[in-house]
VEXVEXBA-942611 format. One record per residue (C-alpha): x, y, z. Coordinates in steps of 0.001 Angstrom, whole numbers, plus 500000, padded with zeros to 6 digits. Layout:
residues N
XYZ;...
end
This chain:
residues 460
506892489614495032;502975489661494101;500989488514496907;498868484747495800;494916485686495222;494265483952498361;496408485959500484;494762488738499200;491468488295499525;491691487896503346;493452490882503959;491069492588501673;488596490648504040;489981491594506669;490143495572505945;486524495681504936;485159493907507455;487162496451510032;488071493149511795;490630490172512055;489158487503510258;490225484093510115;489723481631507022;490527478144507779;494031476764506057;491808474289503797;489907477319502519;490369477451498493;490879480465496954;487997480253495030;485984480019498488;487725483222499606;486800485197496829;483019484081497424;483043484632501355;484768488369500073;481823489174497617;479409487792500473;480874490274502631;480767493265500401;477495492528499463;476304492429502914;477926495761503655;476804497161500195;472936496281501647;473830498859504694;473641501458501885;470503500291500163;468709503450500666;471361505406498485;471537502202496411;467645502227495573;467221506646495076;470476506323493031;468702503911491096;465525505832490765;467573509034489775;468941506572486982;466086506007485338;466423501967485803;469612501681485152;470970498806487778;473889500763490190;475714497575490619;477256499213493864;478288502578495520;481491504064496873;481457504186500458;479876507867501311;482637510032501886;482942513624501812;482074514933498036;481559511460496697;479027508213496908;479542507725492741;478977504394491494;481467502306491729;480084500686488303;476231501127486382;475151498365484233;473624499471481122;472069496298480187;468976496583482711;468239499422481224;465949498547477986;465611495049475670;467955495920473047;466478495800469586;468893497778467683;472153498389467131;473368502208466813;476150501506465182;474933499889462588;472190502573461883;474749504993461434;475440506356464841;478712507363466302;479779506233469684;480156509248471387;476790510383470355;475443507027471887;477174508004475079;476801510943475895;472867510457475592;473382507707478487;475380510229480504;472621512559480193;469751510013481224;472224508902483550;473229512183485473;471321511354488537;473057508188489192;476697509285487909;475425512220490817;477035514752487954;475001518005487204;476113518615483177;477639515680481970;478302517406478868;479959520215480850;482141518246483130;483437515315481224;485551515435478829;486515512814476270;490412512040475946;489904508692474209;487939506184472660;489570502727472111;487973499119470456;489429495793470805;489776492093469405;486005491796470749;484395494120468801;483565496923472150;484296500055472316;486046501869475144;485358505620475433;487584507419478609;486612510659480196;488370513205482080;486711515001484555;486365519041485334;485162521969486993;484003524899485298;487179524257482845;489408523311485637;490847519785485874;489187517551488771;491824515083489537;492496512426490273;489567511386488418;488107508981485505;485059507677483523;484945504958481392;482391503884479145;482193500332477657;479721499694474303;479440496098472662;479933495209469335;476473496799468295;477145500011470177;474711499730472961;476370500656476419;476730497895478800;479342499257481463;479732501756483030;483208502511485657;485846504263486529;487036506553489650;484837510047490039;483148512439492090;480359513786492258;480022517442490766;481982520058493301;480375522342495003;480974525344497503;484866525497496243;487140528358495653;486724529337491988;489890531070491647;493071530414493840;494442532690497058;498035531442496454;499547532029492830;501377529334490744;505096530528491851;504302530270495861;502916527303495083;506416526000493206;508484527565496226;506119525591499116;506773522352496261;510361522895496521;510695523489500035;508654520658501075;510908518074499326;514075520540500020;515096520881496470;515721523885493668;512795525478493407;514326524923489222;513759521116489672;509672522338489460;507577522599486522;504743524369485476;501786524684488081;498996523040487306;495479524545488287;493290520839489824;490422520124492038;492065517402493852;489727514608494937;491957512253496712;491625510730500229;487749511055500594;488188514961501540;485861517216500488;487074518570496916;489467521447497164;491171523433494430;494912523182495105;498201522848492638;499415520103491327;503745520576490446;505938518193489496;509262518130491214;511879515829489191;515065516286491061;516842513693488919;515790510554486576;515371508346490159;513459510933491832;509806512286490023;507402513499492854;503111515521492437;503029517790495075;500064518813495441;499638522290497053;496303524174498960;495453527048496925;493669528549499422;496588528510502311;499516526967500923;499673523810502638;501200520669501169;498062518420500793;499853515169498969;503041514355497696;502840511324495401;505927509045493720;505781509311489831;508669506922490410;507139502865490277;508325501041493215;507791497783493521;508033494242496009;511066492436494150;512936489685495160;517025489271494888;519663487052496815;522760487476498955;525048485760500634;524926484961504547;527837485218506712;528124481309506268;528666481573502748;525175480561501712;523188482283499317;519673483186500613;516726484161498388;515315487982499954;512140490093499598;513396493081498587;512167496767498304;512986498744494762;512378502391494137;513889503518491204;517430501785490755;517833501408494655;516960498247495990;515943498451500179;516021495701502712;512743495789503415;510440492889502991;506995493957501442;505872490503500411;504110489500503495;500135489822504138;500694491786506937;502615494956504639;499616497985504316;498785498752500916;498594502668502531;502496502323503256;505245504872501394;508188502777501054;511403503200501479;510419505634503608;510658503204506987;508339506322508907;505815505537506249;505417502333506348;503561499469507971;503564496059507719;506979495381506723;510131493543507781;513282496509507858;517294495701508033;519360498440509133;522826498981509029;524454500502512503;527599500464510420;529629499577513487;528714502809515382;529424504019517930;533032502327517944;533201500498521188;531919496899522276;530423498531525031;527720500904522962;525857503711524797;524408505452522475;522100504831519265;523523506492516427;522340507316512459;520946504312511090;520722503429507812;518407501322505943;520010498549503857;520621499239500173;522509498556496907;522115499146493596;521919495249492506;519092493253494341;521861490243494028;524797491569495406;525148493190499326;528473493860500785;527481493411504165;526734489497504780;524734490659508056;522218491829506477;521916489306504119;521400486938507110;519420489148509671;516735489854506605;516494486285505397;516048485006508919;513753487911509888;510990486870506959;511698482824508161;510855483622511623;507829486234510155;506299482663508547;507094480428511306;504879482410513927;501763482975511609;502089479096510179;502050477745513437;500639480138515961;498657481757513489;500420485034514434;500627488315512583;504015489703513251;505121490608517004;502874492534518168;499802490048516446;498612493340514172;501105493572511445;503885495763513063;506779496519511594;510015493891511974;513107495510512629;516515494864513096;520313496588512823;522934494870512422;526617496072513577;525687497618516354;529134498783518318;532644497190517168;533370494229518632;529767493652520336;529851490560522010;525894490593522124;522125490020520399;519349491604522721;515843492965522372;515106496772522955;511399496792524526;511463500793523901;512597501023520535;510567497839519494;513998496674517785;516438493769517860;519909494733517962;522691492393517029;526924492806517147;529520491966514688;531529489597517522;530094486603516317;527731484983513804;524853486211515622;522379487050512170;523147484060510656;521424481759514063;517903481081513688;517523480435517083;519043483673518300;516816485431516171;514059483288516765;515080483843520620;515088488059519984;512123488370517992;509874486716520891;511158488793523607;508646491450521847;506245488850521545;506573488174525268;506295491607525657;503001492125523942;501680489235525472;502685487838528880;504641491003529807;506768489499532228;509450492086533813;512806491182532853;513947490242536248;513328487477539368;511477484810538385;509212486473535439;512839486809534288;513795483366534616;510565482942532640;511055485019530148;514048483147528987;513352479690529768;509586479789527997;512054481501524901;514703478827525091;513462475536526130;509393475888525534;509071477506522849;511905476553520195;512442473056521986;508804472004520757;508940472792517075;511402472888513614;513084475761513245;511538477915510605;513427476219507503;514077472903509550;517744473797509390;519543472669512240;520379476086514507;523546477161515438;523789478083518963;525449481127520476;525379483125523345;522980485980523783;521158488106525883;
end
């Protein structure tokens, strides 16, 4: 489920600013936005040396702001060819052809764009025009012939052909790089295969890149694609000068989606749901805490996020003492799960997820955005819910409606909160504490997240 524009720009807020930041629940999103270009604008002036001598090296042109410097970049996030001169003609009109317009600007522009031969290095794949009249001319980038990826350049003209825009994601021109590669195309493929553990025959056909990602210094490396089946499309991107895997990167969209399922008490809840390919996960993606840097399903991968798995009544015996394979919730419809645990455990998760940041104003257990998590069928015949400190986890059995409480979840959940806060040793009177504050303090004082009325069992 998209995130609203407000939630957004505080997180975004948030991130930049390398703090928490707090907007107050009146704030409009509107205001947000505003307080968000404030805030990049103030950080943007930290870099107004680079700003001004990227501006001289343009010859006027106005760098409307620069990528943060990291290794082999500091390219313009966007140039603005309208400071540039009064426009008096119009190119097209006297018979000139867009690219010829452009590449001229790239040329006067190769200071800024911090690219040595524009006419070298970038490569046209497209032009495009639309309703309004502009043009739209896309550029890939390269090295001495080889591919610099990922990587793009896109120049905007109006209706007369002058350019006004310039964007697009780049780096500045390579330099002190391998020119040829150390490991060949086929070790490559077998490192690809290995890393995923698939047939080396489910690779195709090395590509040759200068891979640009993750603000690393630009490196020439291989770029394979490994399609083990219609669900499953991976890059793997490969070092060619030692073989290691640099990046492996889903060619499979994934998305936040939302489905519904019914609870143990036969009603049918609405869930934030997790789809990669035609798998749908129990794991909740829609809330502001979730990382944009996260690799879901993958639950080692990912931050932010509210997890159900499935113990699937293992070990056998009410009296567990062991934590075996768990499984993270799946099916292949987003409305229809077997296991009405699960529907329960994740529907009451995200309820109590909302209840702590609307009315404590807090961000998940441990206040930061940690991951939620909870199994469900733990043991056979579990006569139990409970809190594991260690494992950061609550655990619930199959003996009695325990998922489908809001207060025993609501109960479970802030033993970790108690944990990250008051710490108080599960025993004596910080014991006694522990519960009561959870029981009668806490819970007693407020609705319960959907100001349903909670069903109580017993629990630990």
């Amino acid at each position: 489920m998209a995130r609203r524009p407000l939630c957004r720009a505080i997180l975004a807020f948030a991130v930049l600013g390398g703090q928490q930041t707090t907007l107050g629940a009146q704030l409009r999103v509107g205001d947000a936005a505003k307080v968000l270009r404030e805030q990049l604008l103030a950080r943007a002036g930290q870099r107004n040396v680079v700003w001004q001598q990227a501006s001289k090296a343009s010859g006027g042109t106005r760098v409307i702001d620069l990528r943060p410097r990291r290794a082999g970049t500091g390219t313009p996030l966007q140039l603005d060819g309208n400071a540039t001169e009064r426009r008096t003609i119009a190119p097209l009109a006297m018979g000139a052809k867009s690219i010829d317009v452009v590449r001229d600007f790239l040329r006067r522009n190769a200071g800024a764009l911090r690219i040595s031969d524009p006419d070298r290095e970038l490569v046209l794949d497209r032009e495009e025009g639309d309703e309004l009249g502009r043009r739209h001319l896309r550029f890939s980038q390269q090295y001495h012939g080889t591919l610099v990826w990922p990587s793009n350049l896109i120049v905007h003209l109006d209706p007369a052909g002058n350019v006004d825009l310039v964007d697009g994601a780049f780096v500045g021109t390579p330099h002190r790089i391998l020119r040829e590669p150390i490991v060949g195309a086929s070790a490559a493929a077998e490192r690809a295969a290995q890393a995923l553990g698939v047939e080396r025959t489910t690779c195709g056909v090395p590509i040759l890149i200068v891979y640009t990602d993750h603000g690393r210094y630009p490196r020439l490396a291989w770029r394979i694609d490994v399609s083990p089946s219609p669900l499953e499309s991976w890059w793997i991107v490969i070092d060619a000068a030692n073989g290691t895997v640099i990046d492996r990167i889903s060619r499979v969209m994934s998305e936040s989606v939302t489905g519904s399922g019914v609870d143990p008490l036969g009603i049918t809840r609405t869930l934030h749901l997790w789809q990669s390919g035609g798998t749908f996960y129990m794991l909740d993606a829609s809330k502001p805490m979730f990382s944009a840097s996260s690799q879901p399903p993958d639950p080692n991968k990912t931050t932010g996020a509210i997890m159900v798995f499935d113990a699937q009544n293992q070990p056998p015996s009410s009296h567990p003492q062991t934590v075996g394979n768990l499984a993270l919730s799946q099916s292949m419809n987003p409305n229809s799960w077997p296991v009405a645990d699960n529907v329960a455990a994740a529907y009451w998760l995200s309820a109590t997820y909302d209840y702590y940041l609307r009315i404590f104003n807090r961000n998940s257990i441990d206040g930061s955005g940690g991951n939620i998590v909870g199994v469900t069928r733990f043991g056979s015949g579990l006569q139990n819910a409970f809190w594991m400190d260690k494992a950061q986890t609550m655990f619930f059995g199959d003996a009695d409606l325990y998922t489908a409480s809001v207060d025993v979840i609501g109960h479970e959940l802030t033993h970790g909160v108690t944990s990250k806060t008051a710490a108080l040793e599960y025993k004596d009177q910080a014991g006694a504490l522990n519960e009561s504050i959870l029981d009668h303090r806490l819970f007693s004082s407020h609705p319960s997240p959907q100001h349903e009325e909670p069903r109580t069992v017993w629990r630990s």
